[in-house]
N, C-alpha and C positions, 0 to 999 in steps of 0.2 A: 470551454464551457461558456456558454450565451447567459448572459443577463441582461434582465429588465428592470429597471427601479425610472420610476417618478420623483422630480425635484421642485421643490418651490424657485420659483424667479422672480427676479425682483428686477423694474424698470422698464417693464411691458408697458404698451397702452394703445397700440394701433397693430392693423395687422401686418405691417409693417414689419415692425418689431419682431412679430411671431415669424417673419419668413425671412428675416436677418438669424434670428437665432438657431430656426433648422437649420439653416444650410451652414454655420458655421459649426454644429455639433458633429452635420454628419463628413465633415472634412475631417473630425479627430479620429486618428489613428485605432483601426477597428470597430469603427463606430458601424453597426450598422443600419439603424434606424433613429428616428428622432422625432417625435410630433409633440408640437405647443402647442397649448391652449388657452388662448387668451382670457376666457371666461373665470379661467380656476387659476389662473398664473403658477404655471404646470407644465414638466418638460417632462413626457414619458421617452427612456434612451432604450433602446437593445442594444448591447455592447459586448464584447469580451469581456473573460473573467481578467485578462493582463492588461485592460485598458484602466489608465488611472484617471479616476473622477476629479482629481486635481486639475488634467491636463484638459478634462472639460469646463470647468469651473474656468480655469487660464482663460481658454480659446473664447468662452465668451464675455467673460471680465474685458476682453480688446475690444469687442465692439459693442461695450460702454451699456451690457448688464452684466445681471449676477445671479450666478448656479447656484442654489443652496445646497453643496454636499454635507453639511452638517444641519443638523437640524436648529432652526432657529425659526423664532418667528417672523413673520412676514411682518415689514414696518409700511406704514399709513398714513395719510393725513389724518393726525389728529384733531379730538376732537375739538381741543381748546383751540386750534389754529382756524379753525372752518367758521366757529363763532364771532372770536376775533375780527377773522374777511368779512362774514355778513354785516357784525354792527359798521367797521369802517367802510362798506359798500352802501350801505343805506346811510352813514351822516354824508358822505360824497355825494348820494344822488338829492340828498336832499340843499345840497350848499348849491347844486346844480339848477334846481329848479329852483330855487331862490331867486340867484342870479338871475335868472334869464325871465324869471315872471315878478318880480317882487321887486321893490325899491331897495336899495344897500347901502347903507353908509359908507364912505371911506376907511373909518375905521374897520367895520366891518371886511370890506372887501383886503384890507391890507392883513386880518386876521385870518381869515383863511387862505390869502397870497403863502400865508406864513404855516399854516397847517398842512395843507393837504400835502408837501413835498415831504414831512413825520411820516405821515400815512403813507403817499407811496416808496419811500424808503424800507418802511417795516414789508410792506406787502412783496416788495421785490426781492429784499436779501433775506426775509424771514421763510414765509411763507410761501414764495414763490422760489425759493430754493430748487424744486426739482425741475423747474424749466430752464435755469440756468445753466443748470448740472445738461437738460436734452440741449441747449443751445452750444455749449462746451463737446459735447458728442458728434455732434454735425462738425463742429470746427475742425474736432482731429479725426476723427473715424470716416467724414463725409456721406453720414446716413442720419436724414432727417424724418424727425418722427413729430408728432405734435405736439411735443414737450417744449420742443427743437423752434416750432413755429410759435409758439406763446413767449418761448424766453425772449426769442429775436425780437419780436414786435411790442411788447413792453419795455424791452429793454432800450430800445429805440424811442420809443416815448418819454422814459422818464431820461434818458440821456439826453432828451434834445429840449426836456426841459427845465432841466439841471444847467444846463450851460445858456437858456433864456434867462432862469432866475439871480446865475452867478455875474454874468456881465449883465446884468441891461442897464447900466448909464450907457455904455459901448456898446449896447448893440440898439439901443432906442429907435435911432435916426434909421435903421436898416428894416429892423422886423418889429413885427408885432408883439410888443413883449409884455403887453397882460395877455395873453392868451398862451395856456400851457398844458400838457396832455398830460398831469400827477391821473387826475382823473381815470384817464383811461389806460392806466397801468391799475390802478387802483378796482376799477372794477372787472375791468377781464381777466386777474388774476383770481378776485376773488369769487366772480360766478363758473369760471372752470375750475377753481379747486371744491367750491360746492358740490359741481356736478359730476367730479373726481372721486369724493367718499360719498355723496349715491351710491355710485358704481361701485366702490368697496365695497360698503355693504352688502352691495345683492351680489357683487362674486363671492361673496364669505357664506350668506344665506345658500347659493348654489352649491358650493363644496361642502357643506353640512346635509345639502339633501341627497 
């Protein structure tokens, strides 16, 4: 006996994504059809009645998403985290133009030396959690998706300067050690997690119409 059932997925975000997860659905065993749709984060399968939804669920748990064969809710960037990014995206852009238009104290500038690495600490292991999670995907599965390209390139940022803030008596003489990229972890994380739950949004507005 054939069946058809539709499943929520979770850790789509390019079409990428959606043509990684067909083709590893229709490699399970009786599978015979498989189409994603990014829009509604949605796997409709045609399968056997002896084919186990588990063994779907497995197959694509390995390449770093996830089948809902039970019903649960789909999880999001919340809304507290989204606020959170904006106000630390707007006092960042603004300690930014400061600096660069405005006169600064030393104290001042040693104050925020001292802030914005808070901020992009929180924005990276908090909030920036699922880029981490796509850079971690690329690492072991070797399929990158734009989760995968945000976690690398923040994460390179505030790696590099993390290790400007922790040595610079020793690193003084070599680099430039007021100048550091907390910043631009801090706002590329939080204007694509903005325009992350847009996107939520209007695929949740679209599977309600």
């Amino acid at each position: 006996m054939k069946l058809k059932k539709t499943f929520d997925v979770k850790g789509m975000h390019c079409a990428s994504c959606v043509k990684t997860i067909e083709r590893t659905l229709q490699k399970v065993e009786r599978v015979q059809e498989a189409i994603v749709n990014l829009a509604t984060n949605k796997a409709t399968v045609n399968y056997n009645e002896h084919t186990s939804e588990h063994d779907m669920a497995s197959a694509v748990k390995k390449v770093g998403y996830e089948l809902m064969v039970e019903e649960k809710p789909m999880e999001g960037m919340t809304h507290d985290h989204v606020a959170i990014s904006l106000v630390l995206v707007f006092l960042t852009a603004l300690i930014m133009i400061w600096e660069l238009f405005l006169p600064m104290s030393f104290t001042m500038k040693e104050f925020f030396h001292h802030l914005l690495p808070i901020f992009a600490t929180y924005m990276l292991f908090v909030v920036g959690r699922p880029y981490l999670a796509g850079m971690w995907r690329f690492i072991k599965y070797k399929r990158a998706d734009m989760d995968a390209l945000v976690g690398i390139g923040t994460s390179v940022a505030f790696l590099y300067s993390f290790i400007i803030t922790a040595f610079e008596g020793q690193l003084k003489g070599i680099l430039n050690t007021e100048h550091t990229y907390y910043d631009v972890t801090i706002i590329v994380i939080g204007l694509i997690t903005l325009g992350k739950y847009l996107e939520n949004r209007a695929k949740s507005h679209t599977s309600d119409a």
